[in-house]
C-alpha positions, -999 to 999 in steps of 0.1 A, spaced: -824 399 -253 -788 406 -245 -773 436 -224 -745 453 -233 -726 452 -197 -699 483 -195 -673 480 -162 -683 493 -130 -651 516 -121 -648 502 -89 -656 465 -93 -623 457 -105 -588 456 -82 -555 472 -96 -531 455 -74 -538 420 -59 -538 431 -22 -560 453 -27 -583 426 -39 -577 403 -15 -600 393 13 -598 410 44 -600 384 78 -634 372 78 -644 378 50 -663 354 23 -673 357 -11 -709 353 -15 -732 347 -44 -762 369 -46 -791 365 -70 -806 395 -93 -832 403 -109 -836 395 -147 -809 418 -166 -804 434 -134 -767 427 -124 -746 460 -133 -780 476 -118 -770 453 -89 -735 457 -89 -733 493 -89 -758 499 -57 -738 474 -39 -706 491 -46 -722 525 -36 -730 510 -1 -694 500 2 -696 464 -9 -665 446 -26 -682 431 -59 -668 411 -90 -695 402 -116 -667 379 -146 -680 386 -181 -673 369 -215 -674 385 -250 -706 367 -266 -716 370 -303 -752 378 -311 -771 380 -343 -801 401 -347 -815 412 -381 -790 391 -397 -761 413 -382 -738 395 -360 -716 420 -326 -701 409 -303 -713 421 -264 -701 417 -228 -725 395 -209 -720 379 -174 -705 344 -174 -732 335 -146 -763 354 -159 -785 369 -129 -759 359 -103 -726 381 -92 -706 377 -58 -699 395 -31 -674 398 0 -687 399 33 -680 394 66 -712 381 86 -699 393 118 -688 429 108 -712 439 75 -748 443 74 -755 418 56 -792 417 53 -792 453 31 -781 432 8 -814 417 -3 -829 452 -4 -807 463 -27 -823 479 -59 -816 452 -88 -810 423 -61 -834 399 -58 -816 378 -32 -784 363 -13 -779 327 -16 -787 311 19 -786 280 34 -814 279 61 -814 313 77 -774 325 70 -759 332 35 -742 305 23 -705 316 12 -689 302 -19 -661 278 -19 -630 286 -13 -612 295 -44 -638 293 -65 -642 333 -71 -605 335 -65 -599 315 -98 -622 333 -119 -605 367 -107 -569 351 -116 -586 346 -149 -597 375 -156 -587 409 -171 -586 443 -155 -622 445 -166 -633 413 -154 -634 399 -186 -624 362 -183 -596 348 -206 -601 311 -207 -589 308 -241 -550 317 -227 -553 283 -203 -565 261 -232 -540 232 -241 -537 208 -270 -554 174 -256 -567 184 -221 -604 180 -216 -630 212 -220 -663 216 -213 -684 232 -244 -704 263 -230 -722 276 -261 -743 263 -293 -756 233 -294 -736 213 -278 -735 233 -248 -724 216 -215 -706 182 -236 -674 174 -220 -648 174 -251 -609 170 -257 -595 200 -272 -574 185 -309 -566 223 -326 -560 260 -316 -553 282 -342 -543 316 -340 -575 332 -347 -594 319 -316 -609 287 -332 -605 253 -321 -615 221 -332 -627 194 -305 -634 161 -304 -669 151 -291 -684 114 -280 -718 109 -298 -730 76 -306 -700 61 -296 -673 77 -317 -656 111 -313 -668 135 -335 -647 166 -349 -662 198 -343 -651 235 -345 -660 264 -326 -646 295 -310 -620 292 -281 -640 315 -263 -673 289 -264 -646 265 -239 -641 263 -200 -608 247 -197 -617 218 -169 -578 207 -162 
């Protein structure tokens, strides 16, 4: 079962200071419950959290119809900005539609640096990411749908239309294979 994932009004940033982190602050990963992260997302927000949840468009056939959705790129996970010293950090977990924060031992354990900054650089106003604008001819991807989800490839063709053809080691030769640019994560 897929959900159709509409944009929070708030979880996005018009201007880049505005999006910026404040001193102190750390983005944080926090874990939701199944299908639960706009539910998650939008309770955060209304307690004052600074949210981003990225999002791909993802094709999904049903009843021999294919549509295309909005899904999150990390299902059952989106990040938040905190500061342990100043923000009461602990509602978090009793959120409706959160099932945790991430911790290490008894503290939250904050993301690495530049991690959620990169996805936000590549993504749109509506936190849809747009890794197909950073592909290049010959630089190496990593395949994220189908069934060779998670290969490491070499990205031969991008056509205009959002396809691509890759080359993929099996059995000790590269192997041809096309897919949609949006099925890549760009890796250089």
């Amino acid at each position: 079962m897929t959900m159709n994932i509409g944009a929070s009004p708030q979880c996005f940033f018009a201007d880049t200071d505005a999006a910026a982190l404040l001193a102190g602050e750390r983005w944080f990963a926090v874990h939701t419950h199944p299908y639960g992260e706009l539910r998650a997302q939008t309770n955060l927000e209304n307690q004052g959290f600074r949210t981003f949840m990225p999002r791909r468009h993802k094709t999904v056939r049903h009843a021999r119809k294919l549509r295309t959705v909005e899904s999150p790129f990390f299902p059952r996970y989106l990040f938040v900005a905190l500061d342990l010293e100043r923000d009461r950090w602990r509602g978090v977990n009793s959120t409706f539609g959160v099932s945790r924060l991430v911790m290490r031992s008894d503290l939250p354990e904050p993301v690495p640096r530049g991690v959620v900054e990169t996805l936000r650089a590549s993504a749109d106003e509506r936190g849809i990411l747009r890794l197909a604008d950073k592909l290049k001819i010959g630089s190496p991807v990593r395949m994220m749908a189908g069934p060779f989800a998670d290969q490491l490839a070499t990205l031969e063709q991008l056509d205009d239309l959002g396809r691509v053809r890759v080359l993929v080691e099996m059995l000790g030769r590269k192997v041809s294979i096309s897919t949609a640019a949006g099925n890549l994560f760009p890796l250089a």
